[in-house]
N, C-alpha and C positions, 0 to 999 in steps of 0.2 A: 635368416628367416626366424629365428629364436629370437636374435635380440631386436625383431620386430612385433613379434608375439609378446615379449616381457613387456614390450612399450607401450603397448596397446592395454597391455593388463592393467600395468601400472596407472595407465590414465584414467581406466575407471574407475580403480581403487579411489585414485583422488578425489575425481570428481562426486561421488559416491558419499564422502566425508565430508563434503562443503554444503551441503542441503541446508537451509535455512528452517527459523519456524515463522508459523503464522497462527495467528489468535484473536477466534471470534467474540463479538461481545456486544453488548446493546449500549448505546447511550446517548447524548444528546446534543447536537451542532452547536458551539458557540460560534463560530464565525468562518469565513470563507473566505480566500486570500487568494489572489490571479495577479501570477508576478508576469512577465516578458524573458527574463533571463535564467533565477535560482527559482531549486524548489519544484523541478523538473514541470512548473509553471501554473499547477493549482494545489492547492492545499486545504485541508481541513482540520479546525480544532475543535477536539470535541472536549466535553465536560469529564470523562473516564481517565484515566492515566491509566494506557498499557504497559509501561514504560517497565513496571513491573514483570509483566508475561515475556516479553519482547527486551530487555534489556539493553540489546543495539539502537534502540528506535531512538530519535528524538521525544521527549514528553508532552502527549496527547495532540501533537500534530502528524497529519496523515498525507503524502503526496498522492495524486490521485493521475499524476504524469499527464499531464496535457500538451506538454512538451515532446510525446510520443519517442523518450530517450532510451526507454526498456523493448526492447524487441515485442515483446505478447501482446503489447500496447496499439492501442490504434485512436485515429483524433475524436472519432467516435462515442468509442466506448468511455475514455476519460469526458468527452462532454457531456456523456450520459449522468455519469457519476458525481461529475459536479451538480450538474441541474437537478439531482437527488439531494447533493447536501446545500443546496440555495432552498429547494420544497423544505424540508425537514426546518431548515433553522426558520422560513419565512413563516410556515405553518405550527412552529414548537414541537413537533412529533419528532419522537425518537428514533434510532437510525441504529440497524443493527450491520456494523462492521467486519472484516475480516482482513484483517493486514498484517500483513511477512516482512522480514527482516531480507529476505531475499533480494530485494534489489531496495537502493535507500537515493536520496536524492538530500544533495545538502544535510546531509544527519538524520534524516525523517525517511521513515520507511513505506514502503507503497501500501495503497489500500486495492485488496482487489475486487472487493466486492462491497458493495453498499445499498442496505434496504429498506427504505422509510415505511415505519411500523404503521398498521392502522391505528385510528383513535380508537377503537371502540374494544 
């Protein structure tokens, strides 16, 4: 019973010290990529380099999982978020992001959230 209690501690411990970061930040679509197989299947690059805040991530490209390969993921919510960053780049409006190093696809880290700013 102890050395089921220690293993059970232990796990949290670990799991506890693996937490990723994420870092929000405004800036502007250059382009919008929908692959079939990498890249957990849409992508976004923006004008910003986080790559800076996020050091794991690939440089200013965003997976947005349309590939539905992270669990939190639904086909959904990624098509939402694409059709955010297709408005943004098709309109020029800036898009304020937030993306973690927490789950990465092909070298590029997830975005989980995405807000096309008003003009005005």
């Amino acid at each position: 019973m102890k050395l089921k209690s220690f293993m059970v501690a232990a796990l949290f411990i670990a799991s506890g010290s693996v937490s990723g970061a994420s870092y929000t930040f405004t800036s502007t679509v250059e382009r919008v990529l929908v692959d079939d197989e990498r890249f957990a299947g849409c992508m976004v690059l923006l004008t910003d380099n986080f790559q800076g805040r996020l050091p794991n991530c690939g440089a200013r490209w965003a997976t947005m999982d349309c590939l539905k390969e992270f669990p939190e993921s639904s086909g959904s919510i990624a098509s939402n978020k694409l059709a955010q960053a297709q408005l943004a780049l098709v309109t020029g409006r800036s898009v304020t992001m937030r993306v973690t190093d927490t789950r990465m696809a092909n070298g590029y880290c997830f975005a989980q959230r995405i807000d096309v700013k008003d003009v005005r």
